[in-house]
Every structure is written in structure tokens, then in C-alpha cells.
HTML snippet that shows the backbone in 3Dmol.js (N, CA, C, O; Angstrom):
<script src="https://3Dmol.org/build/3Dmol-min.js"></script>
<div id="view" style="width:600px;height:400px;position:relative"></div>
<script>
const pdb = `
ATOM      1  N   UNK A   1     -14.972 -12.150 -10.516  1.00  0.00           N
ATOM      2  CA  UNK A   1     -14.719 -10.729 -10.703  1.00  0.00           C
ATOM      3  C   UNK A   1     -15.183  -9.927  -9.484  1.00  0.00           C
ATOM      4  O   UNK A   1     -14.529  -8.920  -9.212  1.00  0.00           O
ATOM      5  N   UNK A   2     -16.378 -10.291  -8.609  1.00  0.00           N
ATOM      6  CA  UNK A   2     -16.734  -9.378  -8.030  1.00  0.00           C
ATOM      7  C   UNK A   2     -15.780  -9.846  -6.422  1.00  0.00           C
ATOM      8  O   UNK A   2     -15.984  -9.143  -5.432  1.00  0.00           O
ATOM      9  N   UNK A   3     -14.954 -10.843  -6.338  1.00  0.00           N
ATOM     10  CA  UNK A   3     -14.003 -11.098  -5.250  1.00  0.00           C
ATOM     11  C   UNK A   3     -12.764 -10.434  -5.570  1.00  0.00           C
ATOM     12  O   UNK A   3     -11.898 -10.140  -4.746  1.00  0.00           O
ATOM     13  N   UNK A   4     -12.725 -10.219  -6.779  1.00  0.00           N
ATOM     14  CA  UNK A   4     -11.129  -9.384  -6.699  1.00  0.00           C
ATOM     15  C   UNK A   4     -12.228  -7.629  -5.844  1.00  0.00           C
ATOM     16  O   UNK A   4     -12.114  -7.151  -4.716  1.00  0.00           O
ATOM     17  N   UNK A   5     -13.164  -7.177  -7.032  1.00  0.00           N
ATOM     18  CA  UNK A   5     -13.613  -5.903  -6.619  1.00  0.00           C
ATOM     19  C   UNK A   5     -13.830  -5.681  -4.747  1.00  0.00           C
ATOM     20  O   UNK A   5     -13.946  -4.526  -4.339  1.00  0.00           O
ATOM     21  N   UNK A   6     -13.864  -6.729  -3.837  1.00  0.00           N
ATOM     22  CA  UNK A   6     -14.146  -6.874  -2.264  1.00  0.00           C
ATOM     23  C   UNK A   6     -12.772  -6.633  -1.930  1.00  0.00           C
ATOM     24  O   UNK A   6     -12.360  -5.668  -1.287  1.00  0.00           O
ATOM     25  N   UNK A   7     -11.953  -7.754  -2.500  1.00  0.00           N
ATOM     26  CA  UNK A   7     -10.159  -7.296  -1.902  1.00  0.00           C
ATOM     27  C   UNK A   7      -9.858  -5.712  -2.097  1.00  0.00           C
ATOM     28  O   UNK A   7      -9.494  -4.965  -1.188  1.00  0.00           O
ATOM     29  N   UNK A   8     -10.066  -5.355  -3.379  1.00  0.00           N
ATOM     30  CA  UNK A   8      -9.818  -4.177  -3.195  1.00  0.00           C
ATOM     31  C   UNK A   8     -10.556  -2.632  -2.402  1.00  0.00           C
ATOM     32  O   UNK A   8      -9.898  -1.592  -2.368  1.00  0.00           O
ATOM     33  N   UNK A   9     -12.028  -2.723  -1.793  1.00  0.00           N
ATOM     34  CA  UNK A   9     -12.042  -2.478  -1.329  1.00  0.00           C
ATOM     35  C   UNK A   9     -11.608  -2.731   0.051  1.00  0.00           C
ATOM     36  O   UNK A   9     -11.629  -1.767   0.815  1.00  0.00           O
ATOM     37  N   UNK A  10     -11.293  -3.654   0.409  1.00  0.00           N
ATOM     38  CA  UNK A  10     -11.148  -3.826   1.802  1.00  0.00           C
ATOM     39  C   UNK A  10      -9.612  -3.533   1.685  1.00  0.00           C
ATOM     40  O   UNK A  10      -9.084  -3.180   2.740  1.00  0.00           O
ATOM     41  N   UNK A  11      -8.925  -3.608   0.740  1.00  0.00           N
ATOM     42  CA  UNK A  11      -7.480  -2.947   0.804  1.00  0.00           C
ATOM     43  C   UNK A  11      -7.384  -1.510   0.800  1.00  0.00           C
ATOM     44  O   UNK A  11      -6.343  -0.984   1.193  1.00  0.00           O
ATOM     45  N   UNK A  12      -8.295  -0.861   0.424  1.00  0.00           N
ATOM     46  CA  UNK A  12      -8.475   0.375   0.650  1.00  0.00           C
ATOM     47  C   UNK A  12      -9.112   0.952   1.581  1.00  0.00           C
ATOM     48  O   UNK A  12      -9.224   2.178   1.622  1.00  0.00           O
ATOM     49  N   UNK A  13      -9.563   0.243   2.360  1.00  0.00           N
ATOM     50  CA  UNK A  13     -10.214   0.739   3.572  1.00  0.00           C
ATOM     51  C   UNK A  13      -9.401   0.353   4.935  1.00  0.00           C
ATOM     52  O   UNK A  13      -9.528   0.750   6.093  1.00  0.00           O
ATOM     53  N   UNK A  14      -8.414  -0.689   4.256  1.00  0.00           N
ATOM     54  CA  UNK A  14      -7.496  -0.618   5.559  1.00  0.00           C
ATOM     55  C   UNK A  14      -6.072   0.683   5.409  1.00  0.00           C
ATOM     56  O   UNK A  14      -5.531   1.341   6.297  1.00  0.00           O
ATOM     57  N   UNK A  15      -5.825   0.654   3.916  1.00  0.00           N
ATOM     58  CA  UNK A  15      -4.832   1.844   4.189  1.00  0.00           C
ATOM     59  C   UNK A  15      -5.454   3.116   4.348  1.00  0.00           C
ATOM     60  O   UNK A  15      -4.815   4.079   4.774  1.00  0.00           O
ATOM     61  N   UNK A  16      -6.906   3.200   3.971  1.00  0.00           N
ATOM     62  CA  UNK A  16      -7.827   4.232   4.850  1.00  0.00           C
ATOM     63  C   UNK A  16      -7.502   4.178   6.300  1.00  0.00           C
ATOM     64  O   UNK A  16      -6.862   5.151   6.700  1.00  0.00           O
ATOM     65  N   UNK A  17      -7.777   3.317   7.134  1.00  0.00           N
ATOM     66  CA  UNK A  17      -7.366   3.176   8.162  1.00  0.00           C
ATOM     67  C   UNK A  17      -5.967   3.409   8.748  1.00  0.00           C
ATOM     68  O   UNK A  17      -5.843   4.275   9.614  1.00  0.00           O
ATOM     69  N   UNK A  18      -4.902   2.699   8.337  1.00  0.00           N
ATOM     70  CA  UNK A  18      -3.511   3.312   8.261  1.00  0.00           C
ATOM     71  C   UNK A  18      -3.244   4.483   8.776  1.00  0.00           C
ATOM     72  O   UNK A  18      -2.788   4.724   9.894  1.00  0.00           O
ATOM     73  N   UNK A  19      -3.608   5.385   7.734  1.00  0.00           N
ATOM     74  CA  UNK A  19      -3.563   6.462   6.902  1.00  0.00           C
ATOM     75  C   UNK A  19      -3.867   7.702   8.253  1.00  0.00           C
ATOM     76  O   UNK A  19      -3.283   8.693   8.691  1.00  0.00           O
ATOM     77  N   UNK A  20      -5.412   6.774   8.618  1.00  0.00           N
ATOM     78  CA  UNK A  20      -5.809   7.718   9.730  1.00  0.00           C
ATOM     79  C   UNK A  20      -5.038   7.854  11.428  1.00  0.00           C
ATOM     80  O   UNK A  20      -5.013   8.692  12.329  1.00  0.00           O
ATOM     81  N   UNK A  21      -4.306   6.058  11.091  1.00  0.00           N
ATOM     82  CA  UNK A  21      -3.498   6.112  12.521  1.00  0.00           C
ATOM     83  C   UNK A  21      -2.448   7.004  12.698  1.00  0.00           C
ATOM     84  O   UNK A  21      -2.087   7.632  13.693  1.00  0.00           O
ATOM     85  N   UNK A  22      -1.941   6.945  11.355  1.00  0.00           N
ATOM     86  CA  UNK A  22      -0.212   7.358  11.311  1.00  0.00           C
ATOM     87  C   UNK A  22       0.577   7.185  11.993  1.00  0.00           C
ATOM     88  O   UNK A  22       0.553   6.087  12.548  1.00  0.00           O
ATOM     89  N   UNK A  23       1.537   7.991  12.291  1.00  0.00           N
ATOM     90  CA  UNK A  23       2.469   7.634  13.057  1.00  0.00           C
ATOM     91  C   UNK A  23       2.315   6.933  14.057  1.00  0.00           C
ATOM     92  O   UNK A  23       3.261   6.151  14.153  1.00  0.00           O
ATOM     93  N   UNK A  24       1.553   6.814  14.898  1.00  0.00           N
ATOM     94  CA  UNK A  24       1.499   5.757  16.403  1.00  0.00           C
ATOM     95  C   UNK A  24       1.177   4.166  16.107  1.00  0.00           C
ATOM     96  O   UNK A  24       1.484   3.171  16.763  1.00  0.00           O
ATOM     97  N   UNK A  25       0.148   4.356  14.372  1.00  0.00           N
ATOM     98  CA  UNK A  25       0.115   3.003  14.353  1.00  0.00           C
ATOM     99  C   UNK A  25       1.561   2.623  13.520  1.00  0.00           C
ATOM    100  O   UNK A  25       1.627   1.397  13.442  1.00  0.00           O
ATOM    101  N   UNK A  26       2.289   3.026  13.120  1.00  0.00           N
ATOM    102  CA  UNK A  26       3.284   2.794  12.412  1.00  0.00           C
ATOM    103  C   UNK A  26       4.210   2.239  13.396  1.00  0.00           C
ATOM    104  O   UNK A  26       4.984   1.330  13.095  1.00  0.00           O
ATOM    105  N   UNK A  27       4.136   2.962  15.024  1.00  0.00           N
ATOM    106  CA  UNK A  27       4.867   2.684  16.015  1.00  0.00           C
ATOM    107  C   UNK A  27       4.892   1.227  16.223  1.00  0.00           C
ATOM    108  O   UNK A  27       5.657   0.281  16.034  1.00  0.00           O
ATOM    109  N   UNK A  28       3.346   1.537  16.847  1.00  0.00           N
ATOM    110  CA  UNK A  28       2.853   0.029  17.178  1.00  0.00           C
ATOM    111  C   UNK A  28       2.792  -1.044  16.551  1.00  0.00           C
ATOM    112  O   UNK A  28       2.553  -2.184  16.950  1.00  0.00           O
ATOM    113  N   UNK A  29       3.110  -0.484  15.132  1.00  0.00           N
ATOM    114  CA  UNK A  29       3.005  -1.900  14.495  1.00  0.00           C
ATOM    115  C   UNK A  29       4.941  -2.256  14.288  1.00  0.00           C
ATOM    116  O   UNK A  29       5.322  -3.385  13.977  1.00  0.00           O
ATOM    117  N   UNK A  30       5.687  -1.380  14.466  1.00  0.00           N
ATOM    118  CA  UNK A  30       6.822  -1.947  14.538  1.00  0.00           C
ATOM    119  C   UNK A  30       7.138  -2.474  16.295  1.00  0.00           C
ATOM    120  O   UNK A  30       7.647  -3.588  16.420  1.00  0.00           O
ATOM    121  N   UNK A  31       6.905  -1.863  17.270  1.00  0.00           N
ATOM    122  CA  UNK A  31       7.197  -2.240  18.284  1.00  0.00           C
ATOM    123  C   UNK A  31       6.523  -4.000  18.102  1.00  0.00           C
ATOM    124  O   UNK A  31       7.406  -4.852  18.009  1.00  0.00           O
ATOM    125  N   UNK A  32       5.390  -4.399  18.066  1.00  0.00           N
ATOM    126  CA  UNK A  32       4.591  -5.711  17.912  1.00  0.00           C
ATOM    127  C   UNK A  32       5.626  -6.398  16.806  1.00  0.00           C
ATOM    128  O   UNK A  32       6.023  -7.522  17.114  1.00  0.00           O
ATOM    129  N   UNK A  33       6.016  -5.949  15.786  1.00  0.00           N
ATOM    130  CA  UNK A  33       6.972  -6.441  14.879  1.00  0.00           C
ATOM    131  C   UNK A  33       8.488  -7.033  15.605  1.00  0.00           C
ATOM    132  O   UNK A  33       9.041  -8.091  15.306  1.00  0.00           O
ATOM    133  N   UNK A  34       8.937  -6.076  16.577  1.00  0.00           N
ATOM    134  CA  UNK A  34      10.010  -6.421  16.959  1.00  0.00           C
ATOM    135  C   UNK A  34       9.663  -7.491  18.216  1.00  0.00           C
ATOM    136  O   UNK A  34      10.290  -8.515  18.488  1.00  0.00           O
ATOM    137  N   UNK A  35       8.793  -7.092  18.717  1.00  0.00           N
ATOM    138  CA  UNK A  35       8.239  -7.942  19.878  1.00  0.00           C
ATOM    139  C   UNK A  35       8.317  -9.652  19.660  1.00  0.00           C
ATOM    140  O   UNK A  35       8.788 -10.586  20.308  1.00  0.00           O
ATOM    141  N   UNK A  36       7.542  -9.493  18.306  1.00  0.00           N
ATOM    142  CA  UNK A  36       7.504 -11.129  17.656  1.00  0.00           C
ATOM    143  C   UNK A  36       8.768 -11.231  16.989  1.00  0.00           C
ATOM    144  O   UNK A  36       9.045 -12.415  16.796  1.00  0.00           O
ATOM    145  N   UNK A  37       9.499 -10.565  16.633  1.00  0.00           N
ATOM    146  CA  UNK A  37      10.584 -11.144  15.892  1.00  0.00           C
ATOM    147  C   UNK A  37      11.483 -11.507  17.533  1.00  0.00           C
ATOM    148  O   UNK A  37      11.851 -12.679  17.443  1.00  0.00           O
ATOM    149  N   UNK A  38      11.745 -11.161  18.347  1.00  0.00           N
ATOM    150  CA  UNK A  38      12.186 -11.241  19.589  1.00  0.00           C
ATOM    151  C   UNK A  38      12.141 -12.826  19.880  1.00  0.00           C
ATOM    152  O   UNK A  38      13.004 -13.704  19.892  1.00  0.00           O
ATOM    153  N   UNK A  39      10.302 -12.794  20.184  1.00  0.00           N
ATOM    154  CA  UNK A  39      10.038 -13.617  20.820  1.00  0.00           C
ATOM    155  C   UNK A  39      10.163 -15.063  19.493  1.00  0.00           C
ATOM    156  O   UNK A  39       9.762 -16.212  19.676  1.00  0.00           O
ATOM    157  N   UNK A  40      10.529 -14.765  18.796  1.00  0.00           N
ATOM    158  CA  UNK A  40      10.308 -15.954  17.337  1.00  0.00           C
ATOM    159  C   UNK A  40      11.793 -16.536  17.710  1.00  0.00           C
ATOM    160  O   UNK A  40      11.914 -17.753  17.850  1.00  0.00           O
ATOM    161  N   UNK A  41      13.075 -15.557  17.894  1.00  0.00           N
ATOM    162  CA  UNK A  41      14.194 -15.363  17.950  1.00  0.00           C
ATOM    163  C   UNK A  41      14.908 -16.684  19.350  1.00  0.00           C
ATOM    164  O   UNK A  41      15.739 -17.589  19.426  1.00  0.00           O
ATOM    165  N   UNK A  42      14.027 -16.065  20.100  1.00  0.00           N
ATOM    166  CA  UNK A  42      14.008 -16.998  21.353  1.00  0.00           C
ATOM    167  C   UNK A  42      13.766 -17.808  21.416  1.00  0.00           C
ATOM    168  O   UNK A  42      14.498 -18.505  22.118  1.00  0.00           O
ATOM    169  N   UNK A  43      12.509 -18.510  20.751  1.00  0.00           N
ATOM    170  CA  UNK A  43      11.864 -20.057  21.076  1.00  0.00           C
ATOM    171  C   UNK A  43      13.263 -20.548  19.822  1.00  0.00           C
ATOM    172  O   UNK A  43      13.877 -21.608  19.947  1.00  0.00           O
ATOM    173  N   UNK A  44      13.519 -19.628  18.786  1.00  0.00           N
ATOM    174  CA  UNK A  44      13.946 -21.140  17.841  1.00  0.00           C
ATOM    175  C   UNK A  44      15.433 -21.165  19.098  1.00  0.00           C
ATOM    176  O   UNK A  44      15.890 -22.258  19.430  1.00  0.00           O
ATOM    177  N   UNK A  45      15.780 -20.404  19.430  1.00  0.00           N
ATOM    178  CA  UNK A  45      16.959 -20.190  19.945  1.00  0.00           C
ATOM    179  C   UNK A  45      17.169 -21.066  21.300  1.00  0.00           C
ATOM    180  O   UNK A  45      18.241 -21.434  21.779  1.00  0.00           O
ATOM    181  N   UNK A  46      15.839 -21.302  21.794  1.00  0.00           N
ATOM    182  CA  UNK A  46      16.000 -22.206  22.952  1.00  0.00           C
ATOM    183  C   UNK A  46      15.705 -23.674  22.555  1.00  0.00           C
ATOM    184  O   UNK A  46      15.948 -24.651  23.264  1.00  0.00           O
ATOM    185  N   UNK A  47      15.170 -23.690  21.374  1.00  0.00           N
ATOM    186  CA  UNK A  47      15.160 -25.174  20.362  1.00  0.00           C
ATOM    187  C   UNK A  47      16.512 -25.703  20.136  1.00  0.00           C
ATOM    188  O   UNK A  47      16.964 -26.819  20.394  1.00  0.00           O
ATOM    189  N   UNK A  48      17.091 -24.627  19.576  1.00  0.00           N
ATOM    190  CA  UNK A  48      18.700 -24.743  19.042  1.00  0.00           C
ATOM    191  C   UNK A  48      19.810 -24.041  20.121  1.00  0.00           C
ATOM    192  O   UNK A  48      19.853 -22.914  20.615  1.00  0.00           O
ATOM    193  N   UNK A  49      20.547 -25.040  20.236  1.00  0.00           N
ATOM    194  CA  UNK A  49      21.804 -23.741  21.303  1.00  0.00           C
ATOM    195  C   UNK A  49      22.550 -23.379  20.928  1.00  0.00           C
ATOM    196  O   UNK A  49      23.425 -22.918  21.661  1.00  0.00           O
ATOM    197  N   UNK A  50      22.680 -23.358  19.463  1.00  0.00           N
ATOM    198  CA  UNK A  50      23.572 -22.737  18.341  1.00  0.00           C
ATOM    199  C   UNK A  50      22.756 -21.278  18.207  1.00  0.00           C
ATOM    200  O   UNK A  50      23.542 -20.383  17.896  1.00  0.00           O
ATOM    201  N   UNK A  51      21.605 -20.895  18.338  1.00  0.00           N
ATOM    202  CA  UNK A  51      20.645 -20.006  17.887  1.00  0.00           C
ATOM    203  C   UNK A  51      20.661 -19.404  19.258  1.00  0.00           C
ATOM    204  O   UNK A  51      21.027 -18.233  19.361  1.00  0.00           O
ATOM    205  N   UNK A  52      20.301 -20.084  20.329  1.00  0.00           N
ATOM    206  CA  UNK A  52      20.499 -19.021  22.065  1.00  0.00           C
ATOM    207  C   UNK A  52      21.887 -18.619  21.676  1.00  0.00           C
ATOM    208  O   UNK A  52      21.907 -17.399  21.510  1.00  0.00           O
ATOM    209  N   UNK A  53      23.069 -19.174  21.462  1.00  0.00           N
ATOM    210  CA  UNK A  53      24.566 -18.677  21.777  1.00  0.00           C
ATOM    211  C   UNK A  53      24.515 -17.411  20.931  1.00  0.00           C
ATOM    212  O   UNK A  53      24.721 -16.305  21.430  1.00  0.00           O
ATOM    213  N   UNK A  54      24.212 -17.608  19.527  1.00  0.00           N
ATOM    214  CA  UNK A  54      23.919 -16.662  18.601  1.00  0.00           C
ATOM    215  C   UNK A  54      23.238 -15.438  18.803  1.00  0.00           C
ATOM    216  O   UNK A  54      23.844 -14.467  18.352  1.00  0.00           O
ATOM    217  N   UNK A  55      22.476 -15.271  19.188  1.00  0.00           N
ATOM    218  CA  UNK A  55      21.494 -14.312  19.832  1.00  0.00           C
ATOM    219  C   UNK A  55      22.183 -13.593  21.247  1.00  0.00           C
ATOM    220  O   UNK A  55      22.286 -12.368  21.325  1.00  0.00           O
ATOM    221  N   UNK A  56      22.549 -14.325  22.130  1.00  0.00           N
ATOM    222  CA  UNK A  56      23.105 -13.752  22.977  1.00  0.00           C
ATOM    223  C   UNK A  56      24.650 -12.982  22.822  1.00  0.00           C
ATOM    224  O   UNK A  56      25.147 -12.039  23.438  1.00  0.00           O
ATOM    225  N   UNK A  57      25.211 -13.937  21.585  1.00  0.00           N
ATOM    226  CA  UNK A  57      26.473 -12.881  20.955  1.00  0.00           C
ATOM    227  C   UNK A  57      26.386 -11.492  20.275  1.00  0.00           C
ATOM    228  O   UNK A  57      27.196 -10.607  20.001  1.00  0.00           O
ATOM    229  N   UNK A  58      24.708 -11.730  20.081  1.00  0.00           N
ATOM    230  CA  UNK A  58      24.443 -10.594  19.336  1.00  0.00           C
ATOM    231  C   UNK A  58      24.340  -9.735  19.656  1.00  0.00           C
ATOM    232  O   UNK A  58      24.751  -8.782  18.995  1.00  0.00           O
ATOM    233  N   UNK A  59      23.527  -9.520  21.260  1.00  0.00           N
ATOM    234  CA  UNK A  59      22.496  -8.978  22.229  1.00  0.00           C
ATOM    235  C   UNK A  59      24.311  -8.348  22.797  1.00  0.00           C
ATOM    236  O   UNK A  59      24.692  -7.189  22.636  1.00  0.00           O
ATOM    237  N   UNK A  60      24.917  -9.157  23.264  1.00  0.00           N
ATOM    238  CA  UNK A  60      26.295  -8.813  23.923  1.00  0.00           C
ATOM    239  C   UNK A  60      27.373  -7.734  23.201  1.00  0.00           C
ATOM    240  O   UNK A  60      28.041  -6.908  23.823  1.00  0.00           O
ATOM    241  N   UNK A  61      27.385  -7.966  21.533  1.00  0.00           N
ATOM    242  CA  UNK A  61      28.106  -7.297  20.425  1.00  0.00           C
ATOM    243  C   UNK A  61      27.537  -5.788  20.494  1.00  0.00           C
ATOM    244  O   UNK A  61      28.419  -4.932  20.423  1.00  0.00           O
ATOM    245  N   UNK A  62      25.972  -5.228  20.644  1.00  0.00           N
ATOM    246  CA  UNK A  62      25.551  -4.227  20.712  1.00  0.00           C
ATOM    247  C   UNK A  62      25.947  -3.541  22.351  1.00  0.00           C
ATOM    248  O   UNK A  62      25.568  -2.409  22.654  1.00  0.00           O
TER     249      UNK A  62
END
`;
const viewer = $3Dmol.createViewer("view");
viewer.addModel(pdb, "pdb");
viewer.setStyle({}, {cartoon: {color: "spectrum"}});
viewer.zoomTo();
viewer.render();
</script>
């Protein structure tokens, strides 16, 4: 009982935190989001050359 009562503070002290970044951490946490989805995008993509061709049709379509 008293490990659920710790999660929840510490879940509340991070959207405390959040809360206090706002918008810039919202930024940063999507820019880092896209960053890794990028870079996730790439390694499988240079694993697979079905996944580089894919990606680069994609990158090309926009």
C-alpha cells in the first residue's frame, strides 16, 4: 500500500513539474520525440531496404 501511495506522489510531482514547464517542455519533448522516432526510422530502415526505400518515398511524397 504504501508503494502505490510513492507512485502517486511522484506522479504528481512530475505533472507538477510539467505543468511548470509548459509550453517549451511540451516543445522539447515533442522535438526529442520526433528526433527518436527519426532516428528509430533510420536504423530499422538501414536494417531493411524495404524500410530505407519506404522512408525515403515518404520524405520525397512530402
Amino acid at each position: 500500500m504504501l508503494w502505490v501511495l510513492g507512485i502517486v506522489m511522484v506522479l504528481l510531482n512530475m505533472r507538477r513539474l510539467f505543468l511548470g514547464i509548459g509550453l517549451w517542455g511540451l516543445v522539447t519533448r515533442s522535438f526529442l520525440l520526433v528526433c527518436g522516432a527519426s532516428f528509430w526510422v533510420l536504423s530499422v530502415g538501414s536494417w531493411f531496404g524495404a524500410g530505407s526505400s519506404w522512408y525515403a518515398k515518404l520524405l520525397s511524397g512530402y
